[in-house]
N, C-alpha and C positions, 0 to 999 in steps of 0.2 A: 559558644562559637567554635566551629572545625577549622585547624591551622587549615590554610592554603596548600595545595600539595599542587607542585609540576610534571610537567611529561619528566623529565630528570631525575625528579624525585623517583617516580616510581621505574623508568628503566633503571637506578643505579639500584634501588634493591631487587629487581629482577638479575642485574646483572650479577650482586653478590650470591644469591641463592643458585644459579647456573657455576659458580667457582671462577668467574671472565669478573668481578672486581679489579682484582689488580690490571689489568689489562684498562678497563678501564679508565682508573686513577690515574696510568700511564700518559693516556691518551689525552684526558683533563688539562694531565700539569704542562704537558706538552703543546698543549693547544694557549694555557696559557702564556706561557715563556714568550711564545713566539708572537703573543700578540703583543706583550709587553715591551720585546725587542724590538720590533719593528722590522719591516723589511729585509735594510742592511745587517743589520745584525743576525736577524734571520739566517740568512744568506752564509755567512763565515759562520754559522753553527752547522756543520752537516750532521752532527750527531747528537739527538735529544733522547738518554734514557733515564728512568725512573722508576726503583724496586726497592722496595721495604726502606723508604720515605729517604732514599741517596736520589740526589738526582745529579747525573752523571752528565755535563757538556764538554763536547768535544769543539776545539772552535777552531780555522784555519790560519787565524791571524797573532802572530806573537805579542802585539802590541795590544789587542783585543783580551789576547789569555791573561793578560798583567794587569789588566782594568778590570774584567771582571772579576780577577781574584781579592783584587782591593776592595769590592761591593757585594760581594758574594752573600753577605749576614744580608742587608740591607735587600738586594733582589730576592734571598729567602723568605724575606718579609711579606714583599709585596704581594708575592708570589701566593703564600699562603691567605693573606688576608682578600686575594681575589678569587681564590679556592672558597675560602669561607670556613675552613678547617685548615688545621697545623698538621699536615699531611706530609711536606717536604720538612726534613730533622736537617738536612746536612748537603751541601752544594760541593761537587767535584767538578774541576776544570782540569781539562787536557788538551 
């Protein structure tokens, strides 16, 4: 029996043979965060980056930076196990 393969499947290894992987991964964890957050949350992130598995958020709200950092291992988690790989090592808040 042949695994299942997705459209996904085959752009992300289209995209790593072109050298736009990491750009993609970017775009991935980014798209996941923010679905994870929700809206609001959304919203007081204006900066989502993600390079060699740091994923870097910037967020507007001081009371926001102090809850996320307290969760930070935990949203790592989620994060990855919605990725489907252990892609994000390390979460930075600013």
């Amino acid at each position: 029996m042949q695994p299942d393969y997705t459209i996904d499947h085959f752009l992300q290894r289209a995209l790593r043979r072109l050298d736009l992987g990491e750009v993609a991964d970017e775009a991935r964890v980014e798209k996941v965060y923010r679905q994870l957050a929700g809206d609001l949350i959304s919203r007081l992130t204006p900066s989502v980056n993600f390079s060699r598995g740091i994923l870097t958020l910037r967020l507007s709200a001081a009371a926001l930076r102090h809850e996320m950092s307290l969760r930070r291992e935990n949203l790592r988690q989620v994060i990855n196990d919605q990725l489907g790989a252990e892609m994000v090592h390390k979460i930075v808040i600013r």
